[in-house]
C-alpha positions in Angstrom: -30.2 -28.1 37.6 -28.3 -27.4 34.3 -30.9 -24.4 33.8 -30.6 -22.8 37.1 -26.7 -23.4 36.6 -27.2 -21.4 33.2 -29.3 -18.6 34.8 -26.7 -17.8 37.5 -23.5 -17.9 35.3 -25.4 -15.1 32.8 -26.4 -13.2 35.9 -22.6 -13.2 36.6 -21.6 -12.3 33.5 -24.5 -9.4 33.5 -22.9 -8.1 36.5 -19.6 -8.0 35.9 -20.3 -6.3 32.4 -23.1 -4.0 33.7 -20.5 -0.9 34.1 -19.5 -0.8 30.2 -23.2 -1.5 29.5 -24.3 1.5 31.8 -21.6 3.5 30.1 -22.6 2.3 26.6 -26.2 2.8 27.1 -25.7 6.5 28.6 -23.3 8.0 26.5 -23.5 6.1 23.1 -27.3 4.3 22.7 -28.8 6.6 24.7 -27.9 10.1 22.7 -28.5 8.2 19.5 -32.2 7.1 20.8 -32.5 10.5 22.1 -31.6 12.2 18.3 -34.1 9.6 16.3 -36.3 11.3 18.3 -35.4 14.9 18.0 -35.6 14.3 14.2 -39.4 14.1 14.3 -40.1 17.0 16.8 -40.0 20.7 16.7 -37.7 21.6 19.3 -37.5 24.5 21.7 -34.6 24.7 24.3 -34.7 28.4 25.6 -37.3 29.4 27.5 -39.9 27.3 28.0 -38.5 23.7 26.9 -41.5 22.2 24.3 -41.1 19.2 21.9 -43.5 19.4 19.2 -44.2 16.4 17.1 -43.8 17.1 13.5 -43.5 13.8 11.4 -41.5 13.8 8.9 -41.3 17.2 8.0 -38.1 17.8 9.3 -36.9 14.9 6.7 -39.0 16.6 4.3 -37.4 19.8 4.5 -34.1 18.7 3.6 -34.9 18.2 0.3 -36.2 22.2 0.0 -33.3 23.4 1.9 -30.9 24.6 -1.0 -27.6 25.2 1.9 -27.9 21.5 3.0 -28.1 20.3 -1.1 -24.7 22.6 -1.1 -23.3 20.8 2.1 -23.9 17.2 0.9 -22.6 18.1 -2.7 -19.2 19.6 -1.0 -19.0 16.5 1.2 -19.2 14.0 -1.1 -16.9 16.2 -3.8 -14.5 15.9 -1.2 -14.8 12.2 0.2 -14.4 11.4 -3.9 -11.6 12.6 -4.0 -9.3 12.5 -0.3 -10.4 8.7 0.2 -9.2 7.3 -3.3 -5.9 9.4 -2.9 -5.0 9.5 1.0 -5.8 5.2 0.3 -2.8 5.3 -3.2 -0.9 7.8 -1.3 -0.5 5.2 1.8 -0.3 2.2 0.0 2.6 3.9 -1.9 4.4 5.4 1.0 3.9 1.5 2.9 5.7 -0.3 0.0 8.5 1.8 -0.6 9.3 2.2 3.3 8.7 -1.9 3.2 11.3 -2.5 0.2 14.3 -2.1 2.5 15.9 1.2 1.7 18.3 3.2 3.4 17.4 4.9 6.8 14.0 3.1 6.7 13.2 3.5 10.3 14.1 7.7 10.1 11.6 8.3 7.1 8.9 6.2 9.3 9.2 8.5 11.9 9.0 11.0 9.3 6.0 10.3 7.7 3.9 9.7 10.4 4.7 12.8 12.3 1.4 14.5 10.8 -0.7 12.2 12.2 0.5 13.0 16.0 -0.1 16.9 15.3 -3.4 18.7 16.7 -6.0 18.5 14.1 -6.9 22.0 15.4 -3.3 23.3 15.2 -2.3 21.7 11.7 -5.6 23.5 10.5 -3.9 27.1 11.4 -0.3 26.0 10.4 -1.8 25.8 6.8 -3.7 28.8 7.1 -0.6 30.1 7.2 0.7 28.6 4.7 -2.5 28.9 2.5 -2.2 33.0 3.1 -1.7 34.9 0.1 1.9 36.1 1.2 2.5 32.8 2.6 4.8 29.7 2.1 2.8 27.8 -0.4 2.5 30.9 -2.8 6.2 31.8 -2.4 7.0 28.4 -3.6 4.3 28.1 -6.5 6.0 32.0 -7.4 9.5 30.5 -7.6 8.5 27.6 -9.9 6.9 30.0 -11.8 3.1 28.2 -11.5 0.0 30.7 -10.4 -0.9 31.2 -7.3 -3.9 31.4 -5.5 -6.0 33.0 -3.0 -6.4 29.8 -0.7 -8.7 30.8 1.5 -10.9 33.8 -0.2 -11.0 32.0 -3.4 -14.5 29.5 -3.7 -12.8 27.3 -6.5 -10.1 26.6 -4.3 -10.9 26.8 -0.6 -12.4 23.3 -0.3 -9.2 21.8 -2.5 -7.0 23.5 -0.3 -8.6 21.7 2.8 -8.7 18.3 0.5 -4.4 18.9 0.5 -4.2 19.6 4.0 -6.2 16.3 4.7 -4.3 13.8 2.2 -1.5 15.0 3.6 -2.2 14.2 7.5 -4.5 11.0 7.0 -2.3 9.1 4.3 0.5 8.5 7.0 -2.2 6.6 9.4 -3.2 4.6 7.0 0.3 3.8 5.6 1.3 2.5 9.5 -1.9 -0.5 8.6 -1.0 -1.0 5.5 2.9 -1.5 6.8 1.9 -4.1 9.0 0.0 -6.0 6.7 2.8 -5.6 4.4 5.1 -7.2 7.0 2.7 -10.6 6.7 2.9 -11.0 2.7 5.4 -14.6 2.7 8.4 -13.6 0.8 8.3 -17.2 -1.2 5.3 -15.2 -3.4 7.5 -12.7 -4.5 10.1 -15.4 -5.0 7.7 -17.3 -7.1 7.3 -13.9 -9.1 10.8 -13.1 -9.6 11.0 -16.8 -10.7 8.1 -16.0 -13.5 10.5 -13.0 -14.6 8.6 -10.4 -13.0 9.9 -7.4 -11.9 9.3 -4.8 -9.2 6.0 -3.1 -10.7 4.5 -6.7 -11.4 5.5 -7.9 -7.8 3.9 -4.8 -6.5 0.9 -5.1 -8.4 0.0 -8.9 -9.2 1.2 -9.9 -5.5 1.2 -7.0 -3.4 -2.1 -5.4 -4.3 -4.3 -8.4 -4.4 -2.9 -9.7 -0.8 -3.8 -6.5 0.6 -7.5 -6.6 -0.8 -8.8 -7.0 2.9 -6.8 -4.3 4.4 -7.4 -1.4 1.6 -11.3 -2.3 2.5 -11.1 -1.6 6.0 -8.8 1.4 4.8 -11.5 2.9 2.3 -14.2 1.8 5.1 -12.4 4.2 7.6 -11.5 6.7 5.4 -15.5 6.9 3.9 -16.8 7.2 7.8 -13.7 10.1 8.8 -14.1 12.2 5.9 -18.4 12.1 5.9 -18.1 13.6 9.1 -15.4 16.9 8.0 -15.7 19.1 10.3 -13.3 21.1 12.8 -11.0 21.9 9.5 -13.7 23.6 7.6 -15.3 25.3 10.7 -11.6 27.0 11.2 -10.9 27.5 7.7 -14.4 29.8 7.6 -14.8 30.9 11.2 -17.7 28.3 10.9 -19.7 29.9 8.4 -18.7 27.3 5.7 -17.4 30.5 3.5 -16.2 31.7 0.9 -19.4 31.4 -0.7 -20.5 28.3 1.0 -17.5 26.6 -0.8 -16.1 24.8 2.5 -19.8 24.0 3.7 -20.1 20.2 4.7 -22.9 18.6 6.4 -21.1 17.8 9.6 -20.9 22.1 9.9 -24.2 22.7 8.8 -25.4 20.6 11.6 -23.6 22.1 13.7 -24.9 25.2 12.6 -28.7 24.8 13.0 -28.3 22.7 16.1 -26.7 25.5 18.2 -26.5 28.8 15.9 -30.5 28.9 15.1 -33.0 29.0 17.1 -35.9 26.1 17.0 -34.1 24.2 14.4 -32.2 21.5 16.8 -34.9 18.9 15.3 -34.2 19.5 11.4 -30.8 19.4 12.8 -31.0 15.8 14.4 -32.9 15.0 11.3 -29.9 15.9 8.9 -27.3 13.6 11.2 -30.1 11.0 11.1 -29.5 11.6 6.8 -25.7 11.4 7.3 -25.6 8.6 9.5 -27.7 6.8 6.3 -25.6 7.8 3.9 -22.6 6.6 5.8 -24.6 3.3 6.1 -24.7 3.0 3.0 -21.5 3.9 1.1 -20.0 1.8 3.5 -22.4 -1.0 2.9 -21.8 -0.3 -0.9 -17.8 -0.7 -0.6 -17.9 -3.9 1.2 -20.6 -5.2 -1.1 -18.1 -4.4 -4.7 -15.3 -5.9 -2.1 -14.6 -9.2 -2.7 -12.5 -10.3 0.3 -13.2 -9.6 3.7 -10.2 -12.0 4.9 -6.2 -12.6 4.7 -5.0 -15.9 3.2 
């Protein structure tokens, strides 16, 4: 009785949830089934369609293909160094909107108003900007400081995107860190102030380690966004990944071969297969060297 009981509640439940799992599995499990096993065919989608089992050559190839050794050195030059600062940059911005200053609530506004702009659009505001004859030479010109050509130079054109990013992610990420901020009880910093600390201790024997579990989920989200750069550099370089390959990132190249080339959507599945690994595991790495996972 108790079995049959049990059978027809998780029949229920089954049926009630089999919308978002028909949803899930066609749009989510299914394409990423469906690219595991592109990644070990040939595939040709004009014409006659064909799928040509190949192995592992596609894999294979990557390590011969001297473009996608370019791409995956530009991504990870640029997750480096946009995750570490966007994750300061917000944790800065978070305590010193937190620490009860005049008009508060105007600079929060403020601050997160990059984060509600087109991703697409702030891309060609800065282009603007970046122009040689533009804003942020002007202002480097009147300080006296070089200027550069932002986007025809390949030293600078990837650092250039790297600003653009810091400076529209960090304000996201300072909104999570503000709310965690919000939950730190004020009898620690009491207890702190009672030790003779002052502000700089407070912020960075009691504020810091509280918010170990929130800058992990920060740097977690920020490792997973900026792997997969993409719509910035393909506007930046009219999605060539140019000058010079300098704004080249994996997410583009696969774009690239899966729908610029002909025959090479396999090698293409196999490279997001690569990505999806490396995510995997840098994000498997940061909460491995992260020792808490929780909020006390």
């Amino acid at each position: 009785m108790f079995s049959r009981k049990r059978w027809r509640e998780a029949g229920t439940a089954y049926t009630l949830l089999s919308p978002t799992l028909f949803v899930l599995l066609l749009f989510v499990i299914g394409p990423i089934l469906f690219a595991i096993y592109l990644s070990f065919h040939k595939v040709q989608l004009l014409g006659t369609v064909s799928f040509q089992f190949v192995g592992f050559d596609n894999f294979t190839r990557i390590f011969d293909d001297t473009r996608a050794k370019i791409a995956l050195w530009n991504t990870v030059k640029y997750v480096a160094i946009v995750v570490p600062t966007q994750t300061m940059l917000a944790l800065v911005l978070a305590a010193t909107l937190n620490a009860g200053l005049k008009g508060e609530k105007f600079f929060r506004i403020v601050y997160f108003l990059p984060t509600l702009t087109s991703s697409a659009v702030l891309t060609l505001i800065f282009m603007w900007m970046y122009n040689q004859n533009g804003l942020v030479n002007h202002v480097l010109k009147f300080f006296g400081l070089p200027t550069y050509n932002w986007l025809g130079d390949p030293s600078v054109a990837l650092n250039a995107i790297m600003i653009m990013n810091i400076w529209s992610t960090a304000p996201f990420f300072m909104v999570i860190y503000l709310a965690a901020l919000q939950d730190i009880p004020d009898s620690l910093y009491e207890a702190a102030e009672l030790d003779g600390a002052n502000a700089w201790h407070k912020f960075w024997y009691v504020t810091v380690p509280y918010l170990k579990p929130v800058t992990s989920f920060v740097v977690i989200m920020g490792l997973i966004g900026t792997f997969q750069l993409f719509d910035q550099s393909y506007i930046f370089s009219g999605g060539s990944g140019g000058p010079n390959n300098a704004t080249l990132t994996v997410v583009l190249l696969i774009y690239q071969y899966a729908f610029k080339s002909l025959g090479t959507m396999g090698y293409a599945a196999a490279l997001a297969f690569a990505l999806a690994l490396v995510i995997l595991l840098a994000t498997w790495l940061q909460r491995k060297f992260s020792k808490e996972e929780s909020l006390y």
